[in-house]
C-alpha positions as CSV (number, residue, x, y, z in Angstrom):
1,X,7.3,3.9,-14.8
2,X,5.8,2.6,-11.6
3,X,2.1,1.2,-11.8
4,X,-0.3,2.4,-8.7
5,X,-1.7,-0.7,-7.6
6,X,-4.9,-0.2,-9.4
7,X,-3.1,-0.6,-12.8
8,X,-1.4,-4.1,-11.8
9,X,-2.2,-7.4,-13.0
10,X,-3.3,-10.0,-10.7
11,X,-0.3,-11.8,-10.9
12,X,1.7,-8.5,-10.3
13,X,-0.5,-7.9,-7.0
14,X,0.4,-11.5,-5.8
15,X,4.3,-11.2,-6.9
16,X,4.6,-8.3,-4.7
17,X,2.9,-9.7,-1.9
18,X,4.9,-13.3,-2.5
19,X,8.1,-10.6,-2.1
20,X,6.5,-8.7,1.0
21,X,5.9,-12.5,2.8
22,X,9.3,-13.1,2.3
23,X,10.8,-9.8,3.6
24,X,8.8,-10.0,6.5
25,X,9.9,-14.1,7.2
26,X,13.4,-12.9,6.5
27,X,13.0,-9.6,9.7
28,X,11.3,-12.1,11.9
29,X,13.9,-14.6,11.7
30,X,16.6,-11.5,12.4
31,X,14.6,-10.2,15.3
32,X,14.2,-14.2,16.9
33,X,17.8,-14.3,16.3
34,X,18.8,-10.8,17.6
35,X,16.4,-11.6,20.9
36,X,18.3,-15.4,21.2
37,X,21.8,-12.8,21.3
38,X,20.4,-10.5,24.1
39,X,19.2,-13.3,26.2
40,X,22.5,-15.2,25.4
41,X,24.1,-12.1,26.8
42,X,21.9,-11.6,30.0
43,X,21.8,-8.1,28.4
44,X,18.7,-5.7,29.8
45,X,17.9,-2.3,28.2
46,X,18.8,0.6,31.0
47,X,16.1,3.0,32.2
48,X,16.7,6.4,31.3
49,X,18.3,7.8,34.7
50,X,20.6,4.6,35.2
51,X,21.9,5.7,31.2
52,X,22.8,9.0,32.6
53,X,24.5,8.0,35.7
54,X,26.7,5.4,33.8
55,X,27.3,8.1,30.8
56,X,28.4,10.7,34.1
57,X,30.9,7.9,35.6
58,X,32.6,7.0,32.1
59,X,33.0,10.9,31.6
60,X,34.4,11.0,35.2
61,X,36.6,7.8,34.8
62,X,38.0,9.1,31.5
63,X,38.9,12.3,33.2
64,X,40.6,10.7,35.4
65,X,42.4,8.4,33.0
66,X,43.6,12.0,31.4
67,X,45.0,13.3,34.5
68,X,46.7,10.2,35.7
69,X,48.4,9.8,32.4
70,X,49.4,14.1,32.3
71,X,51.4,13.1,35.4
């Protein structure tokens, strides 16, 4: 059974938070490396309408793709 945080020990209060610290160390070192990876890779997040466009011309290039190969 799960105490509420009222019911916990001292010790069980700072365990927790000791596990929290390193959870949170452990994210912030995944998100420094994920940001070194996109700036490694130039890579720039797309506005919404340029998403579209490029979604449009992969649906239009794969089309084509079809018909060329049906010939």
């Amino acid at each position: 059974m799960k105490k509420s945080t009222t019911q916990m020990t001292k010790k069980e209060l700072l365990d927790i938070i000791r596990s929290k610290d390193e959870l949170i160390a452990s994210l912030n070192d995944r998100i420094d490396e994920l940001e070194g990876m996109a700036i490694a890779s130039a890579a720039s997040p797309m506005d919404a309408d340029s998403s579209r466009m490029m979604a449009l011309m992969n649906q239009r290039i794969k089309k084509l793709e079809e018909t060329i190969n049906d010939q």
